[in-house]
Structure formats: C-alpha cells, structure tokens
Backbone atoms as SQL, in Angstrom:
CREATE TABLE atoms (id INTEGER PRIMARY KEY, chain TEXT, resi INTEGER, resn TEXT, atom TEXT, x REAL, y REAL, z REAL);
INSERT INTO atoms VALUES
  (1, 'A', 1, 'UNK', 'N', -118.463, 100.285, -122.243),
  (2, 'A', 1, 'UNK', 'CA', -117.941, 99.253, -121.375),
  (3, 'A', 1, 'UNK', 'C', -117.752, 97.993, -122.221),
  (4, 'A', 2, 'UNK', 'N', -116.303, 97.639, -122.181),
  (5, 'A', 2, 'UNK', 'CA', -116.143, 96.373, -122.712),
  (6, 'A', 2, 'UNK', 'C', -115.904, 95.224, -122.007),
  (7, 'A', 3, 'UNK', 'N', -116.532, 93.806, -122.667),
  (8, 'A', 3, 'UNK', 'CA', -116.882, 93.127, -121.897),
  (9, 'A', 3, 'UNK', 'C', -116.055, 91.640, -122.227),
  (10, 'A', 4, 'UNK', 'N', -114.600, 91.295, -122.194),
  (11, 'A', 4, 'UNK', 'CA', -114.093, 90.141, -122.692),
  (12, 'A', 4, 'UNK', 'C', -114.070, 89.095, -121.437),
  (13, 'A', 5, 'UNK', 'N', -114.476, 87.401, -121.819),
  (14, 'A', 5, 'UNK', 'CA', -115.078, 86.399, -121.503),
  (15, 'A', 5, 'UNK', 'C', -113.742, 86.122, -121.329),
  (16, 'A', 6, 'UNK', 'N', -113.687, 85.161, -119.992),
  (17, 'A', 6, 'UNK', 'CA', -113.086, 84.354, -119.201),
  (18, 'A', 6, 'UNK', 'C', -112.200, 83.236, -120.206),
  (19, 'A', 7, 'UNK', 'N', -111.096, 82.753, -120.065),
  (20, 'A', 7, 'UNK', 'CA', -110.322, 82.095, -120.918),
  (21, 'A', 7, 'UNK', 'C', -110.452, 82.120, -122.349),
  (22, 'A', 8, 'UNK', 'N', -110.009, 83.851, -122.604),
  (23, 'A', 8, 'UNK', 'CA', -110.383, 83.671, -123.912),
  (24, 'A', 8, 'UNK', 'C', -108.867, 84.281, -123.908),
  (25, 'A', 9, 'UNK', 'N', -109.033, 84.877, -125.958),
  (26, 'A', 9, 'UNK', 'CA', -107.608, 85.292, -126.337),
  (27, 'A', 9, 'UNK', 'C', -108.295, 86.001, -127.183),
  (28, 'A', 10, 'UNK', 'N', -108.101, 87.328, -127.348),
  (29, 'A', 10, 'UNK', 'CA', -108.183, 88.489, -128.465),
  (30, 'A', 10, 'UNK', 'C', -106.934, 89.088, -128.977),
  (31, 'A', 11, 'UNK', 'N', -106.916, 88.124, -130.328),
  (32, 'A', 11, 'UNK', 'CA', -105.268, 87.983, -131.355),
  (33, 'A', 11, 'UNK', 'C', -105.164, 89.009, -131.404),
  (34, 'A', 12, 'UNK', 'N', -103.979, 89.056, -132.519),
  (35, 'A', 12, 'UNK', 'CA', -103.267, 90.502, -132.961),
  (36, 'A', 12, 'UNK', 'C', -104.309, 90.644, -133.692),
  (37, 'A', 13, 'UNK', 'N', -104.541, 92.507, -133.761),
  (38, 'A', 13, 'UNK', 'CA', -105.138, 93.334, -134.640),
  (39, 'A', 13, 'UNK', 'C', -104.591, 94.307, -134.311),
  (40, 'A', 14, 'UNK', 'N', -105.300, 95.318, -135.113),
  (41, 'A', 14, 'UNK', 'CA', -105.497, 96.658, -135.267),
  (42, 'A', 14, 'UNK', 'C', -106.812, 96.999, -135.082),
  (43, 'A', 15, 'UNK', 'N', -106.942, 98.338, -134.456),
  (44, 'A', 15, 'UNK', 'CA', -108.597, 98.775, -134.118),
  (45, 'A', 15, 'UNK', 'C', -109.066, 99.259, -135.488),
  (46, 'A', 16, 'UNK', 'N', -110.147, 98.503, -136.269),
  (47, 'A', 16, 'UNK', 'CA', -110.307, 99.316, -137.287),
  (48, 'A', 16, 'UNK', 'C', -110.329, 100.713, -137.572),
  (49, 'A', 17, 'UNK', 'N', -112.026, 100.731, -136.209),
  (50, 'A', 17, 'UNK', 'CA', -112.836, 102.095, -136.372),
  (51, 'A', 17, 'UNK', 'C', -111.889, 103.114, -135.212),
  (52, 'A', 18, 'UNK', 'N', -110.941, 102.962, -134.334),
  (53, 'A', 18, 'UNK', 'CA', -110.621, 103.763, -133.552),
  (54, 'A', 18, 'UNK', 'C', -109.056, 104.251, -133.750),
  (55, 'A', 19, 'UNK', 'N', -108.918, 105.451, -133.461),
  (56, 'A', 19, 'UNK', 'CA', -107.773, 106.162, -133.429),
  (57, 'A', 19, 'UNK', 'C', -106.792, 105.823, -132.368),
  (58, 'A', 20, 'UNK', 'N', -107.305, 105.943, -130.896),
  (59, 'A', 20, 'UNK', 'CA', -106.855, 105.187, -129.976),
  (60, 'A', 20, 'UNK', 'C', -108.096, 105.845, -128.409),
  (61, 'A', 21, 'UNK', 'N', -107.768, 105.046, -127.304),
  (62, 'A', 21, 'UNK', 'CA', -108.819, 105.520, -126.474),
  (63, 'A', 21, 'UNK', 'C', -107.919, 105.164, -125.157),
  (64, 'A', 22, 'UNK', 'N', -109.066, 106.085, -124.112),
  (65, 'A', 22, 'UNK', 'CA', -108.582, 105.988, -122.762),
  (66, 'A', 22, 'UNK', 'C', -109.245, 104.695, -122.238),
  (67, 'A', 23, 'UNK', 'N', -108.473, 103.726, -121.679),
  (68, 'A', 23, 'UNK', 'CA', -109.013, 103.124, -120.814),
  (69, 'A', 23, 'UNK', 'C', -108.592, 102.577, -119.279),
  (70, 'A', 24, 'UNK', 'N', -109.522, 102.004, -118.722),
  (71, 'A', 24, 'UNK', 'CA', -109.439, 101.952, -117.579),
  (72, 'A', 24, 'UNK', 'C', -109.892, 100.598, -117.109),
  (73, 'A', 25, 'UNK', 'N', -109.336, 99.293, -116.215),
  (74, 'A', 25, 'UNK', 'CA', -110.362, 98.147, -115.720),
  (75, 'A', 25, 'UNK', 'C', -110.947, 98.919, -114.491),
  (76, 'A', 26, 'UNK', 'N', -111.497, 97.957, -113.935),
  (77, 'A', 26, 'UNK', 'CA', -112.302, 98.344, -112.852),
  (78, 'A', 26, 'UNK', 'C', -112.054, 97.402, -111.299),
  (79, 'A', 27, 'UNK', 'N', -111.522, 96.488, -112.029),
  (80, 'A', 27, 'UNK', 'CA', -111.023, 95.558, -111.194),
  (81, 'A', 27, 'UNK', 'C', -109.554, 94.987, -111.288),
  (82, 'A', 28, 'UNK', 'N', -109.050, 94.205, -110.323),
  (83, 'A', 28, 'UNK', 'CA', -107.622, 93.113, -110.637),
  (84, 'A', 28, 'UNK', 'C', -108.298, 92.175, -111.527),
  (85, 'A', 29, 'UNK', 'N', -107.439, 91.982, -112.591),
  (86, 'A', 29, 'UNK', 'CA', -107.951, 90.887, -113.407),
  (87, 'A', 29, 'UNK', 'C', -106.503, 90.123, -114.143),
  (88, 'A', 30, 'UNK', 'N', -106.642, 88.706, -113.880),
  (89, 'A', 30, 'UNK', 'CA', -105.371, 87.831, -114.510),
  (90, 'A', 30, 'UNK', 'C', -105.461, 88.244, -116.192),
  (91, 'A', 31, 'UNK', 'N', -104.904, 88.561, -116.771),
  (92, 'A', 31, 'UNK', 'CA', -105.075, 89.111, -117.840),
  (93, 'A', 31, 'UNK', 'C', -104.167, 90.026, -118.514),
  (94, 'A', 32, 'UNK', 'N', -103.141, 89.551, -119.808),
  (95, 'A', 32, 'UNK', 'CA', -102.495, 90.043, -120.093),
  (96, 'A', 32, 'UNK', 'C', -102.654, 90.885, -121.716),
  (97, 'A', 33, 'UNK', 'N', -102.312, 92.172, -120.957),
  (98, 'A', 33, 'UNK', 'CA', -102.857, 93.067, -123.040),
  (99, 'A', 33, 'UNK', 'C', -100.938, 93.128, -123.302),
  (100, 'A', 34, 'UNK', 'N', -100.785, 92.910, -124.853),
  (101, 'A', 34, 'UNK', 'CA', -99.661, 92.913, -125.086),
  (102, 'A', 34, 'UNK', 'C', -99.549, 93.764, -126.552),
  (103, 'A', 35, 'UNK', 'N', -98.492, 94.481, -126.744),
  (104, 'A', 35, 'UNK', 'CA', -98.208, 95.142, -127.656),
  (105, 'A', 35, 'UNK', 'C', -97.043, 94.891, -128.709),
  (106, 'A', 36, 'UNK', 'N', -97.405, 94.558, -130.173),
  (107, 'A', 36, 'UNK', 'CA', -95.588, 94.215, -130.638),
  (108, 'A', 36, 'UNK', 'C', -95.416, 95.329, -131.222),
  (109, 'A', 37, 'UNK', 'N', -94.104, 95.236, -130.531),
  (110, 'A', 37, 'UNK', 'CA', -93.011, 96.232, -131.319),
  (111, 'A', 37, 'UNK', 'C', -92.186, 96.163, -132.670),
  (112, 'A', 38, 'UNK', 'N', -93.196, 95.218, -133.186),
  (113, 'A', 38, 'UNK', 'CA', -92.557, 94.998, -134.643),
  (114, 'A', 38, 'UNK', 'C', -93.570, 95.462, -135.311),
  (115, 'A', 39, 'UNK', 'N', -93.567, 95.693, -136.760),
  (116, 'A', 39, 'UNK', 'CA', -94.441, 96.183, -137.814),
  (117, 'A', 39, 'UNK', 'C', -94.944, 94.836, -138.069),
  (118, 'A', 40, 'UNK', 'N', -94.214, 93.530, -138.346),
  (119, 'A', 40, 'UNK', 'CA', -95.403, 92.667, -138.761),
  (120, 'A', 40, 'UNK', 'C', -94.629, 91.192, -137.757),
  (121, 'A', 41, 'UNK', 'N', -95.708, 90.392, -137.546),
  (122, 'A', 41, 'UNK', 'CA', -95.656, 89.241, -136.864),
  (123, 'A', 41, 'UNK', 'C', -94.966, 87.903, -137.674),
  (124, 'A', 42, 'UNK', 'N', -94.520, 87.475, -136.538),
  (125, 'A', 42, 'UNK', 'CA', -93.074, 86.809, -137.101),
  (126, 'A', 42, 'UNK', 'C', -93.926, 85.403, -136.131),
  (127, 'A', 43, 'UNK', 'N', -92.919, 84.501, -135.506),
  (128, 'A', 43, 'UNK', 'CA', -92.812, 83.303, -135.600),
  (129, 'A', 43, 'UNK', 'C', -92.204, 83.771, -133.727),
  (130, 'A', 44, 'UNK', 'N', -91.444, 84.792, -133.916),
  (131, 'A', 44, 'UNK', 'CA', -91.230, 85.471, -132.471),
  (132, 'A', 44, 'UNK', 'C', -91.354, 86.694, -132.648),
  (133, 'A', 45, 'UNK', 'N', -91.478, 87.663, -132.314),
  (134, 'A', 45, 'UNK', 'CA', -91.932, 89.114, -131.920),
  (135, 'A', 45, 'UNK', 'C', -91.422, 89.584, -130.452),
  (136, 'A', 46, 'UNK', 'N', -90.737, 90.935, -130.398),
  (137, 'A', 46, 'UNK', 'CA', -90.572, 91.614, -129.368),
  (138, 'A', 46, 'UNK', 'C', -91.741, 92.877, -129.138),
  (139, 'A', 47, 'UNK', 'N', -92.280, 92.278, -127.641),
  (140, 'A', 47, 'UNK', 'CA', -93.459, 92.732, -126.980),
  (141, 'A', 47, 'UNK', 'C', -93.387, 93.651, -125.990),
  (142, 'A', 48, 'UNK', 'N', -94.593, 94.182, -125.547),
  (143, 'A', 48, 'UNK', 'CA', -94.258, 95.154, -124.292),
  (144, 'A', 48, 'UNK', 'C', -95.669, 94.627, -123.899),
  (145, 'A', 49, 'UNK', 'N', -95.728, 94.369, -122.386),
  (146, 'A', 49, 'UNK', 'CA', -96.793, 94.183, -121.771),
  (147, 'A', 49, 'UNK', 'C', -97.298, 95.997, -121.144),
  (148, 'A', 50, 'UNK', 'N', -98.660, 95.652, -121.024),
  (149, 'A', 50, 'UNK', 'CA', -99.537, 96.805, -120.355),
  (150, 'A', 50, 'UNK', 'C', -100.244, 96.117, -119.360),
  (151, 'A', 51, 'UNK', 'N', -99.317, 96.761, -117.997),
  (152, 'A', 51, 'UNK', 'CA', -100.031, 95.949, -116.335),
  (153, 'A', 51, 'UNK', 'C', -100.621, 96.709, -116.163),
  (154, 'A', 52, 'UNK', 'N', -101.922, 96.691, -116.390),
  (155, 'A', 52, 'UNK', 'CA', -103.094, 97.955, -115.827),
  (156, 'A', 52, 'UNK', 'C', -103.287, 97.789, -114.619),
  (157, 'A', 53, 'UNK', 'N', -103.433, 98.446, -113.961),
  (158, 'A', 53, 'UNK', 'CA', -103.447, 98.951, -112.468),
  (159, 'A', 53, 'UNK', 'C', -105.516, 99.566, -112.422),
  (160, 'A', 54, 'UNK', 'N', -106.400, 98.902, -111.766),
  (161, 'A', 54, 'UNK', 'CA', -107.512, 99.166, -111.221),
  (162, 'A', 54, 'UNK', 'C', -107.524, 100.402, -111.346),
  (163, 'A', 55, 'UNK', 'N', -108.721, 101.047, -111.590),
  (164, 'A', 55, 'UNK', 'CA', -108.942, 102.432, -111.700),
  (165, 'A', 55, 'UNK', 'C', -108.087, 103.823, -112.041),
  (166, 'A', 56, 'UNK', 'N', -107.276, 103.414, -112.534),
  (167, 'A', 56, 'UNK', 'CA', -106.570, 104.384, -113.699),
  (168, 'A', 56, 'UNK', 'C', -106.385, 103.973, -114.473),
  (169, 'A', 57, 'UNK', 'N', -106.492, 105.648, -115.640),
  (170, 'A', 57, 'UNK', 'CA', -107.145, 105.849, -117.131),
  (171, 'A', 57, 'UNK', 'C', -105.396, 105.783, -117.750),
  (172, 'A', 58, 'UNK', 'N', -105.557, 104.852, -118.977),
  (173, 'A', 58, 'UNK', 'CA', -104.402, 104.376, -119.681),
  (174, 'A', 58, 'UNK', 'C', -104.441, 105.199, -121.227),
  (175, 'A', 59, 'UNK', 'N', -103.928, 105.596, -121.813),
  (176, 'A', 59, 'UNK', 'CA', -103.644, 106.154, -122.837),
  (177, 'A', 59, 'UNK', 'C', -103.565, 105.082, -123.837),
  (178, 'A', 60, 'UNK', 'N', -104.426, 104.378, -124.854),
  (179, 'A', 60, 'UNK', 'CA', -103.827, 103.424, -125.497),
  (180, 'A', 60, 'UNK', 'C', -103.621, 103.786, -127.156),
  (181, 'A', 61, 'UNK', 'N', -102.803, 103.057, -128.075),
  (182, 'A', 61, 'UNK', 'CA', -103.038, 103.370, -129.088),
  (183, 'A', 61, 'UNK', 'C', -103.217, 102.050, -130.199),
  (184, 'A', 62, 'UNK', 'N', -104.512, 102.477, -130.951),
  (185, 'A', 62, 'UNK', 'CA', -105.025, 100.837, -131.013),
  (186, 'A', 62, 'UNK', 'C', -104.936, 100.685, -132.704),
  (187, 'A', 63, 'UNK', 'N', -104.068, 101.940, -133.058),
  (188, 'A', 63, 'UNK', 'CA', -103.480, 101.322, -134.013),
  (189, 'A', 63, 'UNK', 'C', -102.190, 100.547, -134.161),
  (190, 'A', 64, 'UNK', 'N', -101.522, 100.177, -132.868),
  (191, 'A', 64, 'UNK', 'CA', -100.346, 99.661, -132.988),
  (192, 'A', 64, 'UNK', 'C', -100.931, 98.135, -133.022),
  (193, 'A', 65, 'UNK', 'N', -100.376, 96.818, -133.191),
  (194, 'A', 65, 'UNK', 'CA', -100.944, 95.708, -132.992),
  (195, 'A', 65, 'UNK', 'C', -100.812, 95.379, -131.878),
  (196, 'A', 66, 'UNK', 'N', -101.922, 94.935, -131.496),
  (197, 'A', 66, 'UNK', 'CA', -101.987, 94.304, -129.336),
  (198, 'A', 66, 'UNK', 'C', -102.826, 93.156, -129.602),
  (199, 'A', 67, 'UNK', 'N', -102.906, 92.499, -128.297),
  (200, 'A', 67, 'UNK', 'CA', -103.719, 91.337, -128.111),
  (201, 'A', 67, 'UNK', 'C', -104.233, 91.405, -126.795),
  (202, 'A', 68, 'UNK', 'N', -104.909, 90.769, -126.200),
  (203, 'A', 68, 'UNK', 'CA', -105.516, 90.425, -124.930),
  (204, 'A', 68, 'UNK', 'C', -105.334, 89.239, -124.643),
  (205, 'A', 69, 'UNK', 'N', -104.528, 88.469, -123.315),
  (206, 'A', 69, 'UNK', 'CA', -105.140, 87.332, -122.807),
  (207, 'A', 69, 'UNK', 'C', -105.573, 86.996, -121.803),
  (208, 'A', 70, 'UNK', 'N', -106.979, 86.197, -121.836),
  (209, 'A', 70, 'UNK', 'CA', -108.226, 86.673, -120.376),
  (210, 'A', 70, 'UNK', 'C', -107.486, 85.310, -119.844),
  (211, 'A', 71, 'UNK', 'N', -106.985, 85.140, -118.295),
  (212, 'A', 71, 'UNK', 'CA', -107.330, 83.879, -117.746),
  (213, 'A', 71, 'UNK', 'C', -108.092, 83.986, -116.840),
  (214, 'A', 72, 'UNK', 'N', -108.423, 84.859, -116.448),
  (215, 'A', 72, 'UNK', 'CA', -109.153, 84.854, -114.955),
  (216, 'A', 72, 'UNK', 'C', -110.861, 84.447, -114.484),
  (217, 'A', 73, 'UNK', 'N', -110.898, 83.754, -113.433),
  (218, 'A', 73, 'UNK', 'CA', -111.825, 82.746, -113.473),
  (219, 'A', 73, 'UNK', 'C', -113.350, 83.552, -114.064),
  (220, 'A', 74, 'UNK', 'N', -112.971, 84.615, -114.298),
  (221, 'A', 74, 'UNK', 'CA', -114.597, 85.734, -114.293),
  (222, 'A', 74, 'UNK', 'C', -114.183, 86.596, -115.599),
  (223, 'A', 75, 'UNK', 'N', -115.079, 87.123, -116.258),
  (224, 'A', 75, 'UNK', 'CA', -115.256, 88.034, -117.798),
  (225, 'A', 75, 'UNK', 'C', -114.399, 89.428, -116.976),
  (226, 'A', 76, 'UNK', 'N', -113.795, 90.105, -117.708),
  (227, 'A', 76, 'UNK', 'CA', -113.101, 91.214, -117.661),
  (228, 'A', 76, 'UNK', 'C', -113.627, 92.536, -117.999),
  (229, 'A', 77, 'UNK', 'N', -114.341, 93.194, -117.522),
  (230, 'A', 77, 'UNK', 'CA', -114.620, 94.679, -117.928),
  (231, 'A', 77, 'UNK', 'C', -113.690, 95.574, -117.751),
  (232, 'A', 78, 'UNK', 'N', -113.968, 96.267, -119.191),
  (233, 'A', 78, 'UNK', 'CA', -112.667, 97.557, -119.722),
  (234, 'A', 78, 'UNK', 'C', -113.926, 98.884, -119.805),
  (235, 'A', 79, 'UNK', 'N', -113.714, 99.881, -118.935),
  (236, 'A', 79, 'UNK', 'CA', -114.265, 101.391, -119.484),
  (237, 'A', 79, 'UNK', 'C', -113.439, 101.843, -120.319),
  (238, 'A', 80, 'UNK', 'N', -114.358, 102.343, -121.191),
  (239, 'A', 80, 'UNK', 'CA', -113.378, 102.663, -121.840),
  (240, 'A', 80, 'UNK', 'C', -113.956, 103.931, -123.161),
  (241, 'A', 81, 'UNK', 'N', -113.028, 105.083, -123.594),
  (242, 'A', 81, 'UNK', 'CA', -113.254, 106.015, -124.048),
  (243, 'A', 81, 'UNK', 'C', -112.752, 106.322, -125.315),
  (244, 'A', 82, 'UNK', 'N', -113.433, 106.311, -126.548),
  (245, 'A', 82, 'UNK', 'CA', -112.900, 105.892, -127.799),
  (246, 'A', 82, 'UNK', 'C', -112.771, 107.149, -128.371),
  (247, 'A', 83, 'UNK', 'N', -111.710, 107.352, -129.420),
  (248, 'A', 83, 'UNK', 'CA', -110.791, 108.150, -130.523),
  (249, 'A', 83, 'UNK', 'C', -111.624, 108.174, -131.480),
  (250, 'A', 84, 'UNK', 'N', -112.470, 108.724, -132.959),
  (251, 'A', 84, 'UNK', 'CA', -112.321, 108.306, -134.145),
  (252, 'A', 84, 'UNK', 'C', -110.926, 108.037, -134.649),
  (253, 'A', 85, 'UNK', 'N', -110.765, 107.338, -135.986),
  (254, 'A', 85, 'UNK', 'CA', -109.435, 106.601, -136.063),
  (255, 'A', 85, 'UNK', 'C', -108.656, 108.059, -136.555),
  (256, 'A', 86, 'UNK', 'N', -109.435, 109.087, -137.093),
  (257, 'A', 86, 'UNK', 'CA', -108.250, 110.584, -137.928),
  (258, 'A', 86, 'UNK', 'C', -108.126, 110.690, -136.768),
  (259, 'A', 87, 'UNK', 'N', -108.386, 110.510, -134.932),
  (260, 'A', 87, 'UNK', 'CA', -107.745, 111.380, -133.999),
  (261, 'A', 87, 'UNK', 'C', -106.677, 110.665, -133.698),
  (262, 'A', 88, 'UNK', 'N', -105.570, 111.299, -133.875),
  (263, 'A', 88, 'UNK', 'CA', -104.247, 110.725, -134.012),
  (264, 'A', 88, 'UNK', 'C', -103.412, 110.706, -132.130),
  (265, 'A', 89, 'UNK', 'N', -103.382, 108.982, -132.131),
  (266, 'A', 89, 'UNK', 'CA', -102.607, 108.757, -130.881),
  (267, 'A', 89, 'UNK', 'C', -101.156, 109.965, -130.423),
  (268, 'A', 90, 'UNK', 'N', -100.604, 110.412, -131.298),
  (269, 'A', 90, 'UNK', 'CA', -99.623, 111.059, -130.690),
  (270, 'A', 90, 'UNK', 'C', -100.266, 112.614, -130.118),
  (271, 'A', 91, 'UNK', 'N', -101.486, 113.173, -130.666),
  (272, 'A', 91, 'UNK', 'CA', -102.013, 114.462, -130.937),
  (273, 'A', 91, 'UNK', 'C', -102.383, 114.564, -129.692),
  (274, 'A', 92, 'UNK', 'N', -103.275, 113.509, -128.860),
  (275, 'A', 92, 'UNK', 'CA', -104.080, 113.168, -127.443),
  (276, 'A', 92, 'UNK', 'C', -102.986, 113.063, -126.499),
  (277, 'A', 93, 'UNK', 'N', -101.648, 112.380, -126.982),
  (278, 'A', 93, 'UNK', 'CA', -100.977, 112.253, -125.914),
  (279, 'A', 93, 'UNK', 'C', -100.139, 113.606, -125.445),
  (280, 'A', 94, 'UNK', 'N', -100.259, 114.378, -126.659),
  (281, 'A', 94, 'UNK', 'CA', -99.450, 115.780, -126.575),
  (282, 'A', 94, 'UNK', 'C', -99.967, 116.524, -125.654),
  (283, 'A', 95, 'UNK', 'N', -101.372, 116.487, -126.070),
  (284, 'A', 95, 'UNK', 'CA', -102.420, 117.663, -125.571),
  (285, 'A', 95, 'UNK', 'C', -102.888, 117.003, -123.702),
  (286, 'A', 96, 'UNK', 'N', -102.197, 115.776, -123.318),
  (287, 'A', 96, 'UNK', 'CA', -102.263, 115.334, -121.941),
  (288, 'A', 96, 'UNK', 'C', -100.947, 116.224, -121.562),
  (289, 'A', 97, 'UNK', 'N', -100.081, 116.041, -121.973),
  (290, 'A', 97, 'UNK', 'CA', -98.797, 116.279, -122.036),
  (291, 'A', 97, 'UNK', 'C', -98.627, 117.935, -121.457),
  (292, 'A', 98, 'UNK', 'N', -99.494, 118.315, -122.304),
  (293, 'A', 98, 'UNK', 'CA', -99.475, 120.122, -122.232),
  (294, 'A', 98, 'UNK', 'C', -100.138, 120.491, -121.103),
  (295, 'A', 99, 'UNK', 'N', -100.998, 119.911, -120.696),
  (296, 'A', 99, 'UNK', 'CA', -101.958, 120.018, -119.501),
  (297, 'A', 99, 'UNK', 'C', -101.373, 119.600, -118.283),
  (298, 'A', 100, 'UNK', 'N', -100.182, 119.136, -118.456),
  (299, 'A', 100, 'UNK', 'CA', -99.543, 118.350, -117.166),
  (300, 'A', 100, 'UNK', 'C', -100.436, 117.442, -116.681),
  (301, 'A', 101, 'UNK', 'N', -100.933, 116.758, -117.228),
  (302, 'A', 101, 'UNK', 'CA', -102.436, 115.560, -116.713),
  (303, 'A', 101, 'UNK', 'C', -101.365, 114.690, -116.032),
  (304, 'A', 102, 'UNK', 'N', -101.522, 114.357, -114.544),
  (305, 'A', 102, 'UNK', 'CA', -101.445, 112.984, -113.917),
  (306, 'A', 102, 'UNK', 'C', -102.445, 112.116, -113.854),
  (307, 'A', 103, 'UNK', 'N', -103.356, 112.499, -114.787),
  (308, 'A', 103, 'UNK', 'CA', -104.738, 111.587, -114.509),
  (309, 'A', 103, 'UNK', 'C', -104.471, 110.203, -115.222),
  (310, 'A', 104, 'UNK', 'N', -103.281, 110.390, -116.405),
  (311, 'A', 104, 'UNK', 'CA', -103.597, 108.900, -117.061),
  (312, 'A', 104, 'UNK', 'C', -101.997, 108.482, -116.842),
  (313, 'A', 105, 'UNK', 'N', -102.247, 107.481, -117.203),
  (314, 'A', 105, 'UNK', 'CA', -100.827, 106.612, -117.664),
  (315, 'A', 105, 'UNK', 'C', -100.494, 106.163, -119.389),
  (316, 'A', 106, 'UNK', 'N', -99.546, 106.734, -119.763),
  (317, 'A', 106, 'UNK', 'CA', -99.200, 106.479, -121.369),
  (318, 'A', 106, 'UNK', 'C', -99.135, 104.636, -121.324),
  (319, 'A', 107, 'UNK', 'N', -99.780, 104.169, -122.026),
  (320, 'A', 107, 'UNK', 'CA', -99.679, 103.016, -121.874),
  (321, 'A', 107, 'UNK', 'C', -98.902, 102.325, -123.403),
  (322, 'A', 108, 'UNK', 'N', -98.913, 102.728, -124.259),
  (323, 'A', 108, 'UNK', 'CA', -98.694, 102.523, -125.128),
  (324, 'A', 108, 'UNK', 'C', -96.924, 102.666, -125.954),
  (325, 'A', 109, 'UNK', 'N', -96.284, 101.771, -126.386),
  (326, 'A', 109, 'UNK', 'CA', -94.691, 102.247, -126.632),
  (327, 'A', 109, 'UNK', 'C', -94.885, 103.472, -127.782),
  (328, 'A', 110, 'UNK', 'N', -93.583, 103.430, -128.012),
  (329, 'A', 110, 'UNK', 'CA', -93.614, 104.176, -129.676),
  (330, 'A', 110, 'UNK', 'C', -93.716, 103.562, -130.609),
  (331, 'A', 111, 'UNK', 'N', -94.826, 103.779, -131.540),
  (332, 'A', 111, 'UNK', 'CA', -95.345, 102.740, -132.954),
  (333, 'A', 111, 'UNK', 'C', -94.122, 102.782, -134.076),
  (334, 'A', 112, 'UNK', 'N', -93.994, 101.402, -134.282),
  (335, 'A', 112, 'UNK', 'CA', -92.565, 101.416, -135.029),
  (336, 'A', 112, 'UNK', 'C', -93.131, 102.101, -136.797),
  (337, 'A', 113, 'UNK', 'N', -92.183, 102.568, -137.420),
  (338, 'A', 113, 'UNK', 'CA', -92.089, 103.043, -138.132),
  (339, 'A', 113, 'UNK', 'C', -92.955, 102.489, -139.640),
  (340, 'A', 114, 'UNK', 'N', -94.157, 103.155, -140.304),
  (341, 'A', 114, 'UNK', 'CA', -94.803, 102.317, -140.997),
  (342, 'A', 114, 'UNK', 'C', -94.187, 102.353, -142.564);
C-alpha cells in the first residue's frame, strides 16, 4: 500500500526496482498520474493522463516516465502489486490479454521507442 501526501508532486521518473505493477486506488482522489509520450523531457511534452476509477486494477508500466499530482485535501492510497523490473510490461499485458481478463484496465500507452 502506497501512501502519497496531500499537495504534493511525484516528478518524472522511472521505477527503478519495478518492471511494472497492478494498481488500484481505493478511493476518489483529486489527483493526477501522467505519462510522457516522449523519450526525454522537453520544456513541453506530449502526455496521456491515467483517470483511475476507485476499485479497479490498472495495468501500469513504470518504466515509461510518469508523475503524480496529489491535490486533494487528504494523503492518497494506491494498492498496489509489483513486477520485478526483468518482468516485462508487454509480457503481463499479453498473458491478461490471453486470459480474456476484464478484471484490469491497460492503463498505460505504448512506450516510445528506446
């Protein structure tokens, strides 16, 4: 369970230790996770937002670069279910894929080309 604080901002990165993971909030929360669709950060960047929807499991991939921004008057909890980083985001999304899973939502675009 992750736990990000009320008017905060979690910049661009990359997940070091993770491949990518399922997650899920638990609540409505003002709070925007954003993804660029560029390989490296510019001055402007084209983004894709992820509107998580309360209690469904999101497919993320946390090697692409994302950010978080908390506004909401209360800390934000994320469940959430982690990858090692060799388990490769496209491999998890296949193997949902094959299963016909409606359980999650792909949350993540296509990682631009490295």
């Amino acid at each position: 369970l992750y736990k990000f604080s009320t008017n905060s901002i979690y910049n661009w990165h990359r997940d070091k230790d993770i491949g990518c993971s399922m997650n899920m909030v638990l609540d409505d929360y003002r709070a925007f996770t954003l993804f660029n669709n560029e390989e490296r950060l510019g001055i402007t960047n084209n983004i894709t937002e992820l509107a998580y929807e309360k209690h469904r499991w999101y497919l993320f991939n946390s090697q692409m670069q994302h950010q978080v921004v908390s506004l909401h008057p209360t800390d934000r909890y994320l469940l959430t279910v982690t990858f090692p980083k060799i388990t490769q985001y496209e491999d998890v999304l296949s193997y949902f894929k094959q299963q016909e899973s409606t359980a999650f939502q792909e949350a993540t675009p296509q990682c631009p080309a490295q």
